[in-house]
N, C-alpha and C positions, 0 to 999 in steps of 0.2 A: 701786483707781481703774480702772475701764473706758478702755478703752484706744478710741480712737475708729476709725470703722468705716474701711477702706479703699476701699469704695466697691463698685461693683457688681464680683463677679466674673465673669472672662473665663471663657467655654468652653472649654475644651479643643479645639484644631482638629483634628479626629478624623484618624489617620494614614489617606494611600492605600490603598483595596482595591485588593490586589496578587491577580490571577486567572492562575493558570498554567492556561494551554490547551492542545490537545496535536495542532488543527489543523495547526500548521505541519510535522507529523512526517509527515502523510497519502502525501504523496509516495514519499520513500525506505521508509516502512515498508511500503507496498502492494508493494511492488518487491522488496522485502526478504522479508517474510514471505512472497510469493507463490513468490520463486526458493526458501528452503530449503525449503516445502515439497514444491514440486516436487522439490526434489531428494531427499529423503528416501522422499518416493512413491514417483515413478518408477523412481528407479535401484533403491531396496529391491524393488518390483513384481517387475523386470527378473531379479535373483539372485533371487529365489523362483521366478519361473518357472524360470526354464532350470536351478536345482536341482531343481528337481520334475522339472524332464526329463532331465536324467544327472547322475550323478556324479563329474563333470571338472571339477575344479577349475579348471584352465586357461579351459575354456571360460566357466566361471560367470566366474571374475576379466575374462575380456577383455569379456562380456559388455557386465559392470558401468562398465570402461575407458570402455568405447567411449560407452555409456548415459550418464555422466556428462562424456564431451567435449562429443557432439553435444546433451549438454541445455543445457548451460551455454550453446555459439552460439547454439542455439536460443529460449533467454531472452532472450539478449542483442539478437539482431535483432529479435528478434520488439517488445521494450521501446523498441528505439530508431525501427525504425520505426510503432509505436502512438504514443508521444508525438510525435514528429516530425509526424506527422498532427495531431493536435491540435494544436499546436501552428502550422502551418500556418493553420487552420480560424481560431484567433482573431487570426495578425496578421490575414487577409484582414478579420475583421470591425473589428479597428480599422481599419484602412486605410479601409473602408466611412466609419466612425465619424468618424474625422479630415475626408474632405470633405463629410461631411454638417454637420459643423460649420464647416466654410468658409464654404460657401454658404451657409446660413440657419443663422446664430447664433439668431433670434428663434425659430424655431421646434424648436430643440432645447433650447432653456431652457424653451420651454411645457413639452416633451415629457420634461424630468427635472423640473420641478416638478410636471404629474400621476403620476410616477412617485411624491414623496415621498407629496401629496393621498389617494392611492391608499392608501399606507401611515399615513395615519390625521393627516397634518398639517392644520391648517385654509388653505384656498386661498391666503390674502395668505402666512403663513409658506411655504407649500412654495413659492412662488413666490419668495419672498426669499431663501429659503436654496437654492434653484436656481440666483440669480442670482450671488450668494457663491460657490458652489462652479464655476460657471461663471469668473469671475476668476481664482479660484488654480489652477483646473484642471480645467479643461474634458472633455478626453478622459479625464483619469484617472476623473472624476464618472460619467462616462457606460459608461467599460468596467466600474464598480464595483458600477451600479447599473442602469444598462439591458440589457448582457450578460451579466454577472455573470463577469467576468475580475479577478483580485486580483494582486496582488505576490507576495502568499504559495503561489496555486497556479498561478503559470508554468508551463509542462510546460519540464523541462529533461532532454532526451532522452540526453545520454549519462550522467546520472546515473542515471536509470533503467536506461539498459543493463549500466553495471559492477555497480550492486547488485547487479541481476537474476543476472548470470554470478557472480560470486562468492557469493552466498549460495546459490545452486543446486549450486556444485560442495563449499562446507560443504556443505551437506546430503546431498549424494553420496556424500562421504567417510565418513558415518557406514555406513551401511548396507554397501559396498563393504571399509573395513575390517574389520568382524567377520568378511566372507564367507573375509578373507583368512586373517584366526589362529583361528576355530576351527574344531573337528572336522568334516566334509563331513556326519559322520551327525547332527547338529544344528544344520548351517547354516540352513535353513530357520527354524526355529523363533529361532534365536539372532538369523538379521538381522529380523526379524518383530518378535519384543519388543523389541531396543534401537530397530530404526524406530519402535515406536510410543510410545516413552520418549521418542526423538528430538520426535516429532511434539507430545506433552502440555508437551515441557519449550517449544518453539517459540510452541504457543499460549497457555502463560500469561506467556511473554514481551510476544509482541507486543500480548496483552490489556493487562499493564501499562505497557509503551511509549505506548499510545494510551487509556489509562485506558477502556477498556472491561471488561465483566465477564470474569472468570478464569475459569469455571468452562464456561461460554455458547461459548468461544472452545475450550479444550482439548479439550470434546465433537464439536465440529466436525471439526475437523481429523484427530481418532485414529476417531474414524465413518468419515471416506472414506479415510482412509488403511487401516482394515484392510481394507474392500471391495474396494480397489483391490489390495490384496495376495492377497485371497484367491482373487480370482476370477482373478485371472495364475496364484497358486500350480494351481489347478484346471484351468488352459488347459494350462500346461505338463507337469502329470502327465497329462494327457490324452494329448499326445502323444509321451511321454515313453513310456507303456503300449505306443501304436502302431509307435512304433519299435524299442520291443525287442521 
């Protein structure tokens, strides 16, 4: 016996596309990867030259000391007062934004719905969905999509600045410690290749942090990092030669 039909069946209501992005990292990682690998350059740069130039241990480590305090403040301020700047720059443009929508409401709802128009809406929608996002949030609409200010890229200056200093004095330490435990007649060469260990192991970090390519990102970074090592090591045996 046939069993009778149950009727039309239901769809299956297909589960949320879940999208992991990797925008929101931009900040701390620009900050991040930027400080170690300045510190890994630099301070590694620093012990190659001044081994190229004698063979004082003493001198190369204080060098290095010193190379890796002054880089770290120097990160540090330099991050805090860059975003701090920015940051400036766009409360002033809200603040703009906030009485420009005091005073003529009407005409800053024209001016975010030819924003959408623009972006490919038909005139009565962008104009209705101007007027919508106008209710709920008027200056949020407007810093979102007329200046292009997010929630997500705030500059938030002293987070910039402690990355900056900490991840620069990691990367200090790497170069700075080998100078310290091996032999003087292979220093050189020793902080050289773990700096640029240091540097490939950094950028196919931060390529996978930011889902960018691995291979694109590690090229980079051990390119100018040995330049920037080589031609220190070449300044300093220069006058390394002249002085003896």
């Amino acid at each position: 016996m046939t069993k009778p039909s149950a009727g039309p069946t239901m769809a299956a209501k297909p589960a949320p596309h879940a999208e992991h992005h990797n925008s929101h990292r931009t900040g701390w990682l620009r900050a991040a990867v930027l400080g170690a690998n300045d510190g890994i350059v630099s301070t590694g740069s620093l012990i190659v030259g001044v081994a190229a130039a004698t063979p004082d241990r003493v001198a190369i480590l204080v060098a290095g000391v010193a190379g890796l305090v002054a880089g770290a403040m120097s990160m540090a301020s330099g991050e805090y007062v860059s975003v701090s700047s920015q940051a400036d720059t766009e409360r002033a443009d809200l603040d703009m934004e906030r009485a420009a929508l005091r005073d003529n409401p009407a005409g800053e709802t024209d001016e975010l719905a030819a924003i959408y128009e623009h972006r490919g809406l038909e005139p009565a929608l962008a104009l209705q969905v101007a007027k919508a996002l106008m209710v709920k949030d008027a200056l949020g609409a407007h810093a979102r999509d007329e200046i292009g200010i997010t929630h997500i890229g705030t500059p938030k200056p002293v987070q910039a600045a402690l990355a900056s200093a900490a991840s620069f004095g990691i990367g200090a330490a790497l170069p700075l410690s080998i100078a310290a435990l091996v032999p003087l007649g292979v220093a050189i060469w020793s902080v050289t290749a773990v700096s640029v260990v240091g540097l490939a192991v950094l950028g196919a970090l931060s390529a996978r942090a930011g889902g960018a390519p691995v291979s694109r990102a590690v090229l980079r970074v051990v390119v100018w990092g040995v330049a920037a090592m080589g031609v220190t090591a070449l300044i300093g045996q220069m006058f390394g030669t002249t002085v003896g």
